[in-house]
C-alpha positions as CSV (number, residue, x, y, z in Angstrom):
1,X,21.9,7.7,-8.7
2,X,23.4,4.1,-9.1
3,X,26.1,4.2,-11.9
4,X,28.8,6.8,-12.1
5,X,30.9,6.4,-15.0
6,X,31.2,6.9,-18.6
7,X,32.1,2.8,-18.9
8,X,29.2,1.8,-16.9
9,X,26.9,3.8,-19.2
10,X,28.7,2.2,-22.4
11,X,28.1,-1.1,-20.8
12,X,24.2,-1.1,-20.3
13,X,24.4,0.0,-23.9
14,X,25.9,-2.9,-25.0
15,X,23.4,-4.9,-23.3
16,X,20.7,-3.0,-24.4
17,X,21.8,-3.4,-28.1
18,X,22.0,-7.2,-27.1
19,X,18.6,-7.6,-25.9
20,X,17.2,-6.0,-29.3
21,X,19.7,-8.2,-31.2
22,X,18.5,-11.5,-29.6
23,X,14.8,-10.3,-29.8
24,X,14.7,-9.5,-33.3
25,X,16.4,-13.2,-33.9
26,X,13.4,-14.7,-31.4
27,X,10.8,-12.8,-33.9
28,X,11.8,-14.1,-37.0
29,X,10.2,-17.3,-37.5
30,X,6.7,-15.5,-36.6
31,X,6.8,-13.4,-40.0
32,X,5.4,-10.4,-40.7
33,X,3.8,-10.2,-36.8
34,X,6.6,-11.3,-35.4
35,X,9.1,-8.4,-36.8
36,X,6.6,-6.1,-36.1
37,X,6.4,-6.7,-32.6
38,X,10.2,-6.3,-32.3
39,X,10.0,-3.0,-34.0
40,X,7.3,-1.9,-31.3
41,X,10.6,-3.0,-28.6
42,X,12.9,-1.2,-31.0
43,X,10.3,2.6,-31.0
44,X,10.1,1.5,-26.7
45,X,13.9,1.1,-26.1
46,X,15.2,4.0,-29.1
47,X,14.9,6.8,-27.5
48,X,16.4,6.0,-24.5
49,X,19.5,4.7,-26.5
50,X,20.1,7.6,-28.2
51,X,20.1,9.6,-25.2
52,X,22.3,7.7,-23.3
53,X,24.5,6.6,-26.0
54,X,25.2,9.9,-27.1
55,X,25.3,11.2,-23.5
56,X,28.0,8.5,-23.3
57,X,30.2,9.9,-25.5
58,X,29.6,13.5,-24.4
59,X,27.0,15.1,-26.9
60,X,24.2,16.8,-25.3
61,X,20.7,16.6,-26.3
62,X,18.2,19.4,-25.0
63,X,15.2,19.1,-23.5
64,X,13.2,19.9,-26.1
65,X,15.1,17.3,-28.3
66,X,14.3,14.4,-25.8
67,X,10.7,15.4,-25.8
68,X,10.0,15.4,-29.6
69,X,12.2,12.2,-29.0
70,X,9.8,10.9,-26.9
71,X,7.0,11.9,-28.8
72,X,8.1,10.5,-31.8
73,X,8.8,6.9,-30.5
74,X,5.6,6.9,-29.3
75,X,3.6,7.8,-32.6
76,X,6.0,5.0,-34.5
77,X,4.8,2.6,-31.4
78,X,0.8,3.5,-31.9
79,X,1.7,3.0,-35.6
80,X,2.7,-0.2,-35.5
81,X,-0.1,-1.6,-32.9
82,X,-2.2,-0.6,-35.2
83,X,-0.6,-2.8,-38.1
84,X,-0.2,-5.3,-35.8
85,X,-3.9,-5.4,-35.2
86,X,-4.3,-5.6,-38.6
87,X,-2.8,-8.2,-39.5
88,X,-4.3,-10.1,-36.9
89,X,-7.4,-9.3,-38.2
90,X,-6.6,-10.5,-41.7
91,X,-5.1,-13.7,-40.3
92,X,-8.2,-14.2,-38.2
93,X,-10.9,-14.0,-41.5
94,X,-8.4,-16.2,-43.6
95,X,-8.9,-19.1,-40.7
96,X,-11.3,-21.8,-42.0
97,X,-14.4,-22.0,-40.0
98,X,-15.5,-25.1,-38.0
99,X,-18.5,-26.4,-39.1
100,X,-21.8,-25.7,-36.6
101,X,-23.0,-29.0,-36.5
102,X,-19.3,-30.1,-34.8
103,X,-19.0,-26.9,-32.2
104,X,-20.3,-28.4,-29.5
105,X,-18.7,-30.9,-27.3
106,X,-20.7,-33.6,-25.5
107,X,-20.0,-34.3,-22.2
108,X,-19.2,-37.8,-23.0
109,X,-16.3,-36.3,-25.3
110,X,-14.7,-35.0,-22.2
111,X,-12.0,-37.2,-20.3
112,X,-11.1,-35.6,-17.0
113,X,-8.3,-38.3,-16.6
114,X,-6.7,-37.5,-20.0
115,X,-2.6,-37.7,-19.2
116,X,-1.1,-37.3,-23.1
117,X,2.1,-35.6,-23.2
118,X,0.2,-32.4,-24.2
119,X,-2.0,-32.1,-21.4
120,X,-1.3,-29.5,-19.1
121,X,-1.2,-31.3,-15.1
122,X,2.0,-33.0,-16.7
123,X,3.5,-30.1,-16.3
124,X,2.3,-29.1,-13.3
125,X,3.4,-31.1,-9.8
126,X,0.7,-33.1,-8.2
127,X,-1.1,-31.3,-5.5
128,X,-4.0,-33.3,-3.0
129,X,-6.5,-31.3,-4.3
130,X,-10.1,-32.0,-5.4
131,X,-11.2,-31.7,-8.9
132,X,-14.7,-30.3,-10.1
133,X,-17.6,-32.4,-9.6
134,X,-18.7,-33.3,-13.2
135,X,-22.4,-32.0,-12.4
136,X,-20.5,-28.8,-12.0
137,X,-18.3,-29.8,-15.1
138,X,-21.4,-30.2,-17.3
139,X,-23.0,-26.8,-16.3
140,X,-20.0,-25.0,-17.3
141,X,-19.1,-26.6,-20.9
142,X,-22.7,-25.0,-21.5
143,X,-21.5,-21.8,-21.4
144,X,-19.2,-22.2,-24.7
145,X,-20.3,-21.5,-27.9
146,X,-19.8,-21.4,-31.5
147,X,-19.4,-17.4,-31.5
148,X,-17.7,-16.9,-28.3
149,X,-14.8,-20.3,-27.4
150,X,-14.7,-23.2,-29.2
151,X,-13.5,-25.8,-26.5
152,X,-12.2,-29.2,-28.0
153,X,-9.7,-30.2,-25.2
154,X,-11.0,-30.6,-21.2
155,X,-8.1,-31.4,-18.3
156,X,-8.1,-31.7,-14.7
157,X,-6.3,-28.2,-13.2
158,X,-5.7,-28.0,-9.2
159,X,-9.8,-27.3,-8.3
160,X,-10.6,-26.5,-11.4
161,X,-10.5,-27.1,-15.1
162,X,-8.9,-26.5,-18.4
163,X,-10.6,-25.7,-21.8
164,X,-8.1,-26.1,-24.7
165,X,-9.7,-24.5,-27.7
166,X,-10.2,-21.8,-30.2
167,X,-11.4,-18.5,-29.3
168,X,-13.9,-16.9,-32.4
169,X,-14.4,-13.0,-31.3
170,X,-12.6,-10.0,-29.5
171,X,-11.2,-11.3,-26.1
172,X,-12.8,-9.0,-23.9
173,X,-16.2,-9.6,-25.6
174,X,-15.6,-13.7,-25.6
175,X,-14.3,-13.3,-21.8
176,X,-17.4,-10.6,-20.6
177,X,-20.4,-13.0,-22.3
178,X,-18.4,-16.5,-20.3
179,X,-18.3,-15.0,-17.4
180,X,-22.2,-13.5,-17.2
181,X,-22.7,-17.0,-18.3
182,X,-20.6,-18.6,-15.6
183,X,-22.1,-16.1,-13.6
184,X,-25.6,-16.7,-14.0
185,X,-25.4,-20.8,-14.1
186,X,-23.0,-20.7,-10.7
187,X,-23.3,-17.6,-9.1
188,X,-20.1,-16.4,-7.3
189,X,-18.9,-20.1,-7.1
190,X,-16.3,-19.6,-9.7
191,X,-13.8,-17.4,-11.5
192,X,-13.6,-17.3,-15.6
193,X,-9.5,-16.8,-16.7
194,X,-9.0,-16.4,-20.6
195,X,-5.1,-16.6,-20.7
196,X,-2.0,-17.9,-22.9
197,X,-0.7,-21.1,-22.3
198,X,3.0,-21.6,-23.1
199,X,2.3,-22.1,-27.1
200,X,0.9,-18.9,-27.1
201,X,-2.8,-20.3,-27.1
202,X,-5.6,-19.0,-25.8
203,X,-7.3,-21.4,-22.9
204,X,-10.0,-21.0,-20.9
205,X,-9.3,-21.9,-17.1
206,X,-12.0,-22.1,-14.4
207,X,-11.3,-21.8,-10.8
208,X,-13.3,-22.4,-7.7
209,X,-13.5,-18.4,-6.3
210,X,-11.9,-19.8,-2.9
211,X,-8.6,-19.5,-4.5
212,X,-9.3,-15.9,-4.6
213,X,-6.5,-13.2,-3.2
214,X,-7.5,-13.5,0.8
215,X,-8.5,-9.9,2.7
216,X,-5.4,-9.0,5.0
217,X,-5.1,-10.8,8.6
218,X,-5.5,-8.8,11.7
219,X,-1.6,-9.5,12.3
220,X,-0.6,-7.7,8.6
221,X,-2.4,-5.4,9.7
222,X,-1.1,-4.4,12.8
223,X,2.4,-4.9,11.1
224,X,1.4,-2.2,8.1
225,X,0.5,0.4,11.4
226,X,3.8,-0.4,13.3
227,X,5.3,0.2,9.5
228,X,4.0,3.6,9.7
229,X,4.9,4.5,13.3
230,X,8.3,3.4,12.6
231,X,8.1,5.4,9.2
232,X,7.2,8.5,10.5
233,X,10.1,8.6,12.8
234,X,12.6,7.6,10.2
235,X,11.2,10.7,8.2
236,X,11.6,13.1,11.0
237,X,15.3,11.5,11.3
238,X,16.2,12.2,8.0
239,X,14.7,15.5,8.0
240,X,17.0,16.2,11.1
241,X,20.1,14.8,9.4
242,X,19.0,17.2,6.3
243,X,19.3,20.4,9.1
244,X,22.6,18.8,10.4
245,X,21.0,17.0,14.3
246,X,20.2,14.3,15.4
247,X,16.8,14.2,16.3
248,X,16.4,11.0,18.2
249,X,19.0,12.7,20.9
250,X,17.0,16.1,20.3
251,X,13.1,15.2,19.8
252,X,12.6,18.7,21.4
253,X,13.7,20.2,17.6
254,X,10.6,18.3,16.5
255,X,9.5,22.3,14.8
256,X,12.3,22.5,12.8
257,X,11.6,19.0,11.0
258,X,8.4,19.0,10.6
259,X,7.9,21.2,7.5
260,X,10.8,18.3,5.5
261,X,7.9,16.1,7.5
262,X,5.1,17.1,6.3
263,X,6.7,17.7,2.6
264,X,7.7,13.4,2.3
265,X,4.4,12.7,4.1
266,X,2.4,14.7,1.3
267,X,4.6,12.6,-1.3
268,X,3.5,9.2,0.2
269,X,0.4,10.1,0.7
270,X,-0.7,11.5,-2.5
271,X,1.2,8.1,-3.7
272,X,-0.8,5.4,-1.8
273,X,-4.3,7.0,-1.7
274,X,-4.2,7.5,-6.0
275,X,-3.7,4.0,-5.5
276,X,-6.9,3.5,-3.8
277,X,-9.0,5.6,-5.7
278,X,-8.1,4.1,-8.6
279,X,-8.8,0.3,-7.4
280,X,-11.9,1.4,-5.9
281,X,-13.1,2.6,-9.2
282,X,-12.3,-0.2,-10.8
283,X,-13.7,-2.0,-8.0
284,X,-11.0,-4.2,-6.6
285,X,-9.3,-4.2,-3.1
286,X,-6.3,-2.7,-2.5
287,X,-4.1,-3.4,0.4
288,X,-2.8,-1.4,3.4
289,X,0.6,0.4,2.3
290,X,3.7,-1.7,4.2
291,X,6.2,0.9,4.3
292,X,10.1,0.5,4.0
293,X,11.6,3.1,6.7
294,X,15.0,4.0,5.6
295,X,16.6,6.6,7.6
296,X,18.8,7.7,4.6
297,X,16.0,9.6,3.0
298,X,13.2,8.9,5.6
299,X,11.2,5.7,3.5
300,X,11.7,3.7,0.2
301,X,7.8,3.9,-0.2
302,X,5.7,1.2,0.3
303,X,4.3,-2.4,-0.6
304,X,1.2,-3.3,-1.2
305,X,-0.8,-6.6,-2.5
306,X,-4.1,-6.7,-4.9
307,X,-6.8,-8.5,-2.0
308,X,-9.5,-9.2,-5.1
309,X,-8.8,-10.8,-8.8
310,X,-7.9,-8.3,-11.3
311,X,-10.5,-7.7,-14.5
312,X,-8.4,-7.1,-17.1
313,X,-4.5,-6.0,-17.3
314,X,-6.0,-2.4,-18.1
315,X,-6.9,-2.4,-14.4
316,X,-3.9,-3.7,-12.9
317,X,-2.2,-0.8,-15.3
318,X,-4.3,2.1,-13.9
319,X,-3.7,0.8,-10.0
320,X,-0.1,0.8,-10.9
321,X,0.4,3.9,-12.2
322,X,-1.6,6.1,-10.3
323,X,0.3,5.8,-7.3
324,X,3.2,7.1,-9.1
325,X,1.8,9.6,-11.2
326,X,0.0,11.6,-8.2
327,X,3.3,11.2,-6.2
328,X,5.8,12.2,-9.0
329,X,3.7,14.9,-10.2
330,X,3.6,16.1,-6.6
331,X,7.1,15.9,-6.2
332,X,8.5,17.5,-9.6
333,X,5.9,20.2,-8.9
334,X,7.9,20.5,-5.1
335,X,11.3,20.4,-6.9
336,X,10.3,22.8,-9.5
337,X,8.8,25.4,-7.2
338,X,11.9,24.9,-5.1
339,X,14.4,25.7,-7.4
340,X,12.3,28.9,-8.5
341,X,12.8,30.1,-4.6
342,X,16.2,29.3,-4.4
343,X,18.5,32.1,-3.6
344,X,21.5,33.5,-2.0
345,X,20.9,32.6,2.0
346,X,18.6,29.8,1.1
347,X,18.2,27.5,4.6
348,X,20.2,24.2,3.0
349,X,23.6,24.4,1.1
350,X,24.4,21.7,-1.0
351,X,27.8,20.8,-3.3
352,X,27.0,20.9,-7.0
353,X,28.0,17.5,-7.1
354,X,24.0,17.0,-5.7
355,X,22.6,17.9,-9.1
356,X,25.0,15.6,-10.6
357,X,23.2,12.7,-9.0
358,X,20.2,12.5,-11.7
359,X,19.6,13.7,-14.8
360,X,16.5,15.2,-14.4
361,X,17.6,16.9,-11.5
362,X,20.8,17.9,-13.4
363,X,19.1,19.5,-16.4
364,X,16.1,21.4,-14.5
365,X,18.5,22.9,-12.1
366,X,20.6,23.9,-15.0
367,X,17.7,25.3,-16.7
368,X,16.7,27.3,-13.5
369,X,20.0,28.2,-11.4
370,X,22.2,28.6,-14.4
371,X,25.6,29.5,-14.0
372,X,25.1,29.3,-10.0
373,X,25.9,25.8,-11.0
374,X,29.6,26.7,-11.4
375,X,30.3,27.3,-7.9
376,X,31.3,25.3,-5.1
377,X,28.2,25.2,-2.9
378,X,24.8,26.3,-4.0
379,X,22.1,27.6,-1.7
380,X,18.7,26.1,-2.3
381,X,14.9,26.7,-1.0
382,X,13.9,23.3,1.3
383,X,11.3,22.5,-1.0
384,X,14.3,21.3,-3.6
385,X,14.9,18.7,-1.3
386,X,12.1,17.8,-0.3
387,X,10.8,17.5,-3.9
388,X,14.0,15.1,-5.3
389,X,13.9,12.9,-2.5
390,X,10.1,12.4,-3.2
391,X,11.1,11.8,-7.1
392,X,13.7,9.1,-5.7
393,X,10.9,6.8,-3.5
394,X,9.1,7.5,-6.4
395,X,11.9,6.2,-9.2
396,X,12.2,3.3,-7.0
397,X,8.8,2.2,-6.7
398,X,8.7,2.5,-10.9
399,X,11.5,0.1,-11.1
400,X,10.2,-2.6,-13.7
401,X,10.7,-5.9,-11.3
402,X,8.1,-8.0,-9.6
403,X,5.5,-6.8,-7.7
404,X,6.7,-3.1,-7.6
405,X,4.7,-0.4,-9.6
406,X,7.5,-0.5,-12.5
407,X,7.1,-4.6,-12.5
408,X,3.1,-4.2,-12.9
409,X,2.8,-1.6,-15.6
410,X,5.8,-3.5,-17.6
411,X,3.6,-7.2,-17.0
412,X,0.4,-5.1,-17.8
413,X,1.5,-3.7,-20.9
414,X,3.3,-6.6,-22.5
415,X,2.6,-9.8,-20.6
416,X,4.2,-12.6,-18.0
417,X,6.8,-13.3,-19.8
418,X,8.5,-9.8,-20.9
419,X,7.7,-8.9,-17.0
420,X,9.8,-11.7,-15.7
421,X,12.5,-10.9,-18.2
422,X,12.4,-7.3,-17.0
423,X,12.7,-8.5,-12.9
424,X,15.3,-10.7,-14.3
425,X,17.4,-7.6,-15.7
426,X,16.4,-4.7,-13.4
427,X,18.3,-7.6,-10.6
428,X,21.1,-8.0,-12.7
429,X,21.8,-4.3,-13.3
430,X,21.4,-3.6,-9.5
431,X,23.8,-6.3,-8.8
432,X,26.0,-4.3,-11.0
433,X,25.3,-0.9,-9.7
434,X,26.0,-2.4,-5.9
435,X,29.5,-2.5,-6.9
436,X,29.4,1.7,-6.8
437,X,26.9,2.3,-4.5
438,X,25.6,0.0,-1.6
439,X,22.1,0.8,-2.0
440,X,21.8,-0.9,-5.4
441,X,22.4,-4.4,-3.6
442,X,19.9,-3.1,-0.8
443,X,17.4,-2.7,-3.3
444,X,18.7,-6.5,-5.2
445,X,18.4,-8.5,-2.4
446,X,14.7,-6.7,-1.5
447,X,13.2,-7.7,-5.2
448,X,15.2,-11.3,-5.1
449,X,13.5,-11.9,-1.3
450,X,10.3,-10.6,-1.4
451,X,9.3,-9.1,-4.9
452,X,10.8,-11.1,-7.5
453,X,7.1,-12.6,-8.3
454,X,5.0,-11.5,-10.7
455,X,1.3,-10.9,-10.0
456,X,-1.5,-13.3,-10.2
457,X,-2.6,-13.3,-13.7
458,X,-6.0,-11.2,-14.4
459,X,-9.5,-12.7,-15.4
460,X,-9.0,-11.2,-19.0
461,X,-4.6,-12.0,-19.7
462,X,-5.6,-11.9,-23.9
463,X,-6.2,-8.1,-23.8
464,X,-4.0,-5.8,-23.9
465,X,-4.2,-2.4,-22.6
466,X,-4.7,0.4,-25.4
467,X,-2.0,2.3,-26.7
468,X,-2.5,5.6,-25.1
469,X,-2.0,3.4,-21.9
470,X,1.4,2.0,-23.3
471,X,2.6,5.5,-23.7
472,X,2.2,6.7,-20.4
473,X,4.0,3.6,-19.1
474,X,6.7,4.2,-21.5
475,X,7.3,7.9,-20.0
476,X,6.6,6.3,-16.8
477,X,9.6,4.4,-16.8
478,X,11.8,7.1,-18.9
479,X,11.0,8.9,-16.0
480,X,12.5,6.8,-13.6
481,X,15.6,6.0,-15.5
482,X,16.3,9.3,-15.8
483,X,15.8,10.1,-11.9
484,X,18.2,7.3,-10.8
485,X,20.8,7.6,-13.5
486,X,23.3,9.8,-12.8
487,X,24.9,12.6,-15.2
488,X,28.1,11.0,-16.4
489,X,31.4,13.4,-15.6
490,X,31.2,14.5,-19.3
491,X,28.3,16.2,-19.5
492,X,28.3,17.7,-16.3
493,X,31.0,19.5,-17.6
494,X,29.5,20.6,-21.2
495,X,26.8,21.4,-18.6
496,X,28.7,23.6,-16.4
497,X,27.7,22.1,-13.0
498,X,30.7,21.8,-10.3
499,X,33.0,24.4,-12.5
């Protein structure tokens, strides 16, 4: 959808070889773990280089092909998680163990105005904010242990404190026994965060639960309803650009456009209320839907905020990709079903240089409409339409930047840092892509203003989520990428679509 040529493509290839080039010189000095982590980048990223690369240069690879592709990279990526965990294992039982008698810190040991070079609120500005009282203070070092965290370092941290220390079991076990202890001494006064600190640590941090994620205001939420009003006419505008009117001059024709209605409005809302089932499941609050009207193609989908602390990143995955999943599914069924029912004296006629705006689209049609491809103009059944342009809000929403559905499963599956790398890229490319088509710097300037930040961090940041979950993100973004990106000229022609 965004890059058009044959260059272009070679060009994100070379970046692409650049990124694993610099990775696998970043993984070096961490041995063994390190190098395996860059092959799990390497089985993420091969697939899609191979396609593209060779796409590039004008060899074709079925669809099977990129399936068992697909499938391949991601039984070399569950592989090497396993290894990895493995070898964390090992390196775990080979650690020396602290004797009992010096596990547990007094707190006399603790110095709350502790400013050494290594102590975090150095690098953190100075904010007017109170610090924990230390009865408070001395109820919560209780809850450490010598089986769960071993904390030998307290600091000061905005409301709240940090424990420096070492963590002795499973993550999710050490973070679930903390917090039912935090719990039970302190009720709902306080939130439990096992994270990384920039070293790669584990630390415990302990907030006062005011700083939680507030409910939406009455004035968002009148905004998110006078989003939808001004949604739904956009969609009925677009549908009556589809049938060639303008149907803000004739609202009368309101008939003809609402079936291409009714087809985007089945999209969005299979999209957003996934979304909610899933969050209520895992019990956290989901916002109201913000929607982006566009009159091009009737919405860009929506934006929505987490109004609760996250669990885990498992949970932040699920709520991400749910939303996408039910709508994608939705709409490849839509296109799919369309394209069956397509045939001579179809309602909408399109140029064959339509299918040649995504590869997806591109290779299903071709499968489906075969040589109709070769002509001119091809007649297709509304629900063709309908169905792509509910794969594109969907592609765009799976964009790996910020807060979007993309950025969240990409900062769920390998952390903060990879996530702001990825909002980093997904920008630049976009700024690239704007030079062909304006809607890529629409779309740059939307994540740089208002979703180039990542999400809060989750209670549980040490766990990751499981590698069946990493595989659906992986085909999650494939997906995406190959919605957006265009066929190149070459193929199109080894295809046979536009003569």
């Amino acid at each position: 959808m965004f890059i058009a040529s044959d260059n272009t493509t070679i060009f994100i290839l070379l970046i692409s070889l650049g990124i694993l080039a610099w990775g696998y010189y970043r993984a070096r000095p961490f041995g063994k773990a390190g190098i395996l982590s860059w092959l799990q980048s390497v089985s993420l990223m091969g697939p899609w280089l191979l396609f593209f690369g060779l796409t590039a240069f004008g060899i074709y690879i079925n669809l099977v092909s990129i399936l068992l592709l697909f499938v391949a990279a991601t039984g070399i990526y569950i592989y090497l998680g396993r290894k990895l965990r493995s070898l964390a294992e090992e390196l775990e039982d080979s650690q020396p163990k602290v004797p009992q008698e010096a596990e547990t810190p007094t707190p006399e040991a603790v110095n709350l105005s502790d400013t050494s070079p290594e102590t975090p609120q150095q690098q953190t500005p100075k904010t007017d904010t109170t610090p924990i009282n230390p009865e408070d203070l001395k109820v919560i070092q209780g809850i450490f242990g010598i089986d769960t965290f071993f904390a030998t370092e307290t600091f000061p941290y905005q409301e709240g404190v940090i424990f420096k220390g070492n963590l002795r079991s499973d993550p999710e076990e050490v973070h679930g026994r903390l917090s039912s202890s935090l719990k039970e001494k302190m009720g709902d006064r306080f939130r439990l965060f096992l994270i990384e600190n920039p070293d790669g640590k584990p630390v415990v941090i302990v907030l006062p639960s005011s700083n939680d994620p507030q409910p939406a205001t009455g004035g968002q939420k009148i905004l998110a309803l006078v989003l939808l009003v001004i949604t739904v006419a956009t969609i009925f505008q677009a549908g009556g650009l589809l049938l060639g009117f303008d149907f803000f001059s004739e609202p009368r024709r309101y008939g003809e456009v609402l079936p291409i209605a009714i087809g985007i409005g089945s999209v969005l809302a299979a999209h957003e209320i996934a979304h909610q089932v899933i969050a209520n499941r895992h019990q956290v609050k989901f916002s109201l839907p913000f929607f982006i009207p566009t009159v091009q193609i009737g919405t860009f989908g929506a934006f929505n905020r987490f109004e609760s602390v996250l669990p885990s990143r498992k949970v932040l995955f699920d709520v991400a990709l749910a939303g996408p999943a039910a709508g994608g599914l939705l709409s490849l069924l839509m296109l799919l079903v369309g394209l069956i029912l397509s045939h001579q004296g179809s309602l909408f006629q399109v140029p064959t240089s339509f299918f040649q705006g995504s590869v997806l689209v591109g290779l299903l049609s071709k499968f489906i409409l075969g040589n109709a491809l070769q002509q001119s103009i091809v007649d297709v059944h509304p629900l063709t339409i309908i169905g792509w342009l509910g794969l594109v809000i969907t592609a765009i929403n799976l964009m790996p930047a910020g807060q979007l559905d993309g950025g969240r499963i990409i900062q769920s599956i390998f952390g903060r840092k990879v996530a702001g790398r990825s909002t980093f890229a997904t920008f630049i490319v976009l700024a690239i892509a704007s030079l062909v088509n304006p809607l890529a710097l629409y779309w740059a300037a939307v994540i740089l203003i208002l979703q180039r930040n990542l999400e809060r961090p989750s209670l549980n940041e040490l766990t990751e989520p499981d590698d069946t979950r990493a595989a659906w993100g992986l085909l999650a973004i494939f997906m995406m990428i190959i919605t957006l990106f265009p066929l190149t000229p070459t193929l199109a022609s080894r295809l046979g679509i536009g003569g």
